[in-house]
C-alpha positions in Angstrom: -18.0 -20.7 -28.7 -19.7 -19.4 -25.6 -18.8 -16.0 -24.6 -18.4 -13.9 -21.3 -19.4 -10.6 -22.8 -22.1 -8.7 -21.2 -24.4 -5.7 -22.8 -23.8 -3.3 -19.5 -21.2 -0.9 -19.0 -21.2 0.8 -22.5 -18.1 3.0 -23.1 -17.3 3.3 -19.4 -16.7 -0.8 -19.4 -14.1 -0.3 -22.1 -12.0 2.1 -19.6 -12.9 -0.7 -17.1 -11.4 -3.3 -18.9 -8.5 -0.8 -19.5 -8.1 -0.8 -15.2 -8.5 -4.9 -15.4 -5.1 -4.9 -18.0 -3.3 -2.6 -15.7 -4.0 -4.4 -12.7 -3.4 -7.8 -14.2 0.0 -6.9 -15.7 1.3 -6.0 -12.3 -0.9 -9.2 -9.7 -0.6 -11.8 -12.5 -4.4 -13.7 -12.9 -4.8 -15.0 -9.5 -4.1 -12.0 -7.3 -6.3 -9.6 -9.3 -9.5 -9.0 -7.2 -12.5 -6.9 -7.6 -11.3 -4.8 -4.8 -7.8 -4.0 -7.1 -9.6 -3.3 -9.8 -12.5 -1.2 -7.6 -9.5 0.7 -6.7 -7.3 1.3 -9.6 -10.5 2.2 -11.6 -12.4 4.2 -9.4 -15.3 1.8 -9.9 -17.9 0.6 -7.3 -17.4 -3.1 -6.3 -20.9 -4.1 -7.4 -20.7 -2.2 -10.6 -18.1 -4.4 -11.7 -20.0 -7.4 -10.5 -22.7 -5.7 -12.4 -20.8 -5.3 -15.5 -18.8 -9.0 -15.7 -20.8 -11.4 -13.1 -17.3 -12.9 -11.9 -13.8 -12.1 -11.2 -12.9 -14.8 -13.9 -14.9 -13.5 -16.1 -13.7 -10.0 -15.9 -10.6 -11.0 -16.4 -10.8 -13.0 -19.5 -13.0 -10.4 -21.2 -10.1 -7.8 -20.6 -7.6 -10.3 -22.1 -9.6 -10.8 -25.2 -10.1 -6.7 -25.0 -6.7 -6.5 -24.6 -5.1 -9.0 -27.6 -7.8 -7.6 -29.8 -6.7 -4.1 -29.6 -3.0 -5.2 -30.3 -3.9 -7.5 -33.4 -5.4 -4.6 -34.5 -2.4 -2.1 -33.8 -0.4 -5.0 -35.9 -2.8 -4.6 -38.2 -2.5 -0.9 -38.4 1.4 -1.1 -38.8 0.9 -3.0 -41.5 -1.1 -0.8 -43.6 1.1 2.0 -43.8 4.0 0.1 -45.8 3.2 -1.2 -49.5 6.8 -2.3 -49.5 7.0 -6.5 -48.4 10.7 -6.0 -46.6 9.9 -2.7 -45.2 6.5 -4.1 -43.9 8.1 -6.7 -42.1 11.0 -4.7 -40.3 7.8 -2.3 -38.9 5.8 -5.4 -37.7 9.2 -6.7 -36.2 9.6 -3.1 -34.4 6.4 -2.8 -33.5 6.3 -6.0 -31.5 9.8 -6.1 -29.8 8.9 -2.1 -28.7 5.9 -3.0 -26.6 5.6 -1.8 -23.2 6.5 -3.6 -20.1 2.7 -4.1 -19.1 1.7 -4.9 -22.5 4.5 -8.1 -22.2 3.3 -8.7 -19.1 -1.1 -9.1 -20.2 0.4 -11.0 -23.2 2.0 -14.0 -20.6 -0.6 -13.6 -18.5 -3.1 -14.8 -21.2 -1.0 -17.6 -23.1 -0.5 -18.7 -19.3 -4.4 -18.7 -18.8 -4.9 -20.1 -22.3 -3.8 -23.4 -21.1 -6.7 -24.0 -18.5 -9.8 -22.3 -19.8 -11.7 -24.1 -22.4 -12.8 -20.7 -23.8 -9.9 -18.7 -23.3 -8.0 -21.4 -25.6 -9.9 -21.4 -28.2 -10.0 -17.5 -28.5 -6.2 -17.6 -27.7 -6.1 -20.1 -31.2 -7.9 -17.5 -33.0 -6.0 -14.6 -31.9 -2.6 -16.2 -33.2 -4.2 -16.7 -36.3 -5.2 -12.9 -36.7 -1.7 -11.6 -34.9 0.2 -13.9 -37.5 -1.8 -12.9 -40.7 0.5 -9.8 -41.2 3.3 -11.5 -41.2 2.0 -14.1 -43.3 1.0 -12.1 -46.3 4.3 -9.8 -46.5 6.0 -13.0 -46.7 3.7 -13.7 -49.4 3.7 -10.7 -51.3 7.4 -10.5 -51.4 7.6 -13.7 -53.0 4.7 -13.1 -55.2 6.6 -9.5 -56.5 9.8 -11.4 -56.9 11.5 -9.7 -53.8 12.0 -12.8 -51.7 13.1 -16.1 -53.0 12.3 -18.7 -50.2 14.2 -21.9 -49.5 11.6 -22.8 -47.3 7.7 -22.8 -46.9 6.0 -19.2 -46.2 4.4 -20.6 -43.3 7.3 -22.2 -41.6 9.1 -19.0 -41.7 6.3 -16.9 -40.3 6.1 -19.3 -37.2 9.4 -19.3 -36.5 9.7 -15.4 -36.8 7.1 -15.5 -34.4 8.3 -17.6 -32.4 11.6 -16.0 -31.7 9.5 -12.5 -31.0 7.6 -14.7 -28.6 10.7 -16.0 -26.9 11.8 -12.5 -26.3 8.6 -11.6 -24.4 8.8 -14.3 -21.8 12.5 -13.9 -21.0 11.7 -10.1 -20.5 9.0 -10.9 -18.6 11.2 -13.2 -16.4 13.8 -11.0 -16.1 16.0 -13.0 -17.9 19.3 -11.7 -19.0 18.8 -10.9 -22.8 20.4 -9.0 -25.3 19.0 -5.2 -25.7 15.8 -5.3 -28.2 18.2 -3.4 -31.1 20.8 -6.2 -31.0 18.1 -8.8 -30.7 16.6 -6.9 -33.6 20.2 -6.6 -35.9 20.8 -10.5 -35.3 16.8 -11.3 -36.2 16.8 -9.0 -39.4 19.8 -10.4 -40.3 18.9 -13.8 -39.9 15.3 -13.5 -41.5 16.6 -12.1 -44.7 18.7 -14.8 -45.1 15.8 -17.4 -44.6 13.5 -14.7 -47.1 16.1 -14.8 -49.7 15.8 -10.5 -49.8 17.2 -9.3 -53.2 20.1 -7.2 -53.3 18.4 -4.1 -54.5 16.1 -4.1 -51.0 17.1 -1.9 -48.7 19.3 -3.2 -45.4 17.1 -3.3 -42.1 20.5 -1.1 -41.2 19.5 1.4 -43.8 15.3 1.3 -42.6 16.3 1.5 -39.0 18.5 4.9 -39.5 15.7 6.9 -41.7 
């Protein structure tokens, strides 16, 4: 796959890219100009002409900046809990606790992701990597005898997922939804059921109050 990515810039690009986010979440893709981002960074307009070529260009390099460094913070989550269950409910609180810009980039890219070439096929990868997590507590709790499953590992992982997803784009929209603890009681609720959690786990009540 082709990429955007320049070599100039260095560590002052990365707080660049930071200034493109931050502009993005609050213009949306089409109203984020050099001269915003010039502005909010305190960067010349031809350094950042220097550093990404393109307006486009910036932009989709600070998405991919962007949904790398939260895959990662997923990723992060996910390696402090050795416990299946307990893993799950963090990844679960980590995503429906992001911040309202954070929400905001995420849209903004799946929204992009339909009409770049590029930005699709990144956009494939990076649900693969944001879902892995997920994926393998499911697994291990089935593989330790904690979660008996009336339904394929996979299809429950998408459709966690999915309803975290959901949540993000009615927030975005301003939708009326329920507060993020009692989307978070029904879901936990709901997703033990579909894992089949063993008595002897521990309630997401009982994780959420320690």
């Amino acid at each position: 796959m082709p990429t955007r990515k320049r070599r100039a810039g260095g560590e002052k690009r990365e707080a660049v890219l930071d200034a493109v986010a931050g502009v993005l979440a609050t213009r949306g893709y089409e109203n984020t100009r050099f001269t915003d981002v010039s502005a909010a960074g305190g960067v010349a307009i031809s350094t950042l002409q220097t550093y990404f070529g393109s307006r486009e260009d910036m932009i989709i390099e600070a998405m991919q900046a962007f949904t790398d460094r939260e895959v990662e913070a997923l990723r992060a989550v996910s390696a402090t809990e050795a416990d299946p269950w307990r893993r799950l409910v963090a990844l679960v609180d980590r995503s429906l606790h992001n911040s309202e810009s954070t929400r905001q980039v995420l849209v903004e890219f799946w929204r992009s992701a339909m009409r770049d070439d590029e930005l699709r096929d990144y956009s494939a990868t990076v649900q693969q990597r944001y879902r892995e997590p997920f994926l393998a507590a499911v697994r291990e709790g089935v593989a330790r005898g904690a979660f008996t499953l009336a339904h394929d590992a996979e299809a429950v992982t998408d459709l966690l997922l999915s309803a975290l997803a959901g949540l993000i784009i009615s927030r975005v929209q301003h939708h009326p939804t329920p507060a993020p603890a009692n989307f978070r009681d029904v879901l936990l609720v709901q997703l033990g059921l579909m894992l089949g959690v063993n008595d002897s786990e521990p309630t997401p009540e009982r994780i959420e109050a320690r």
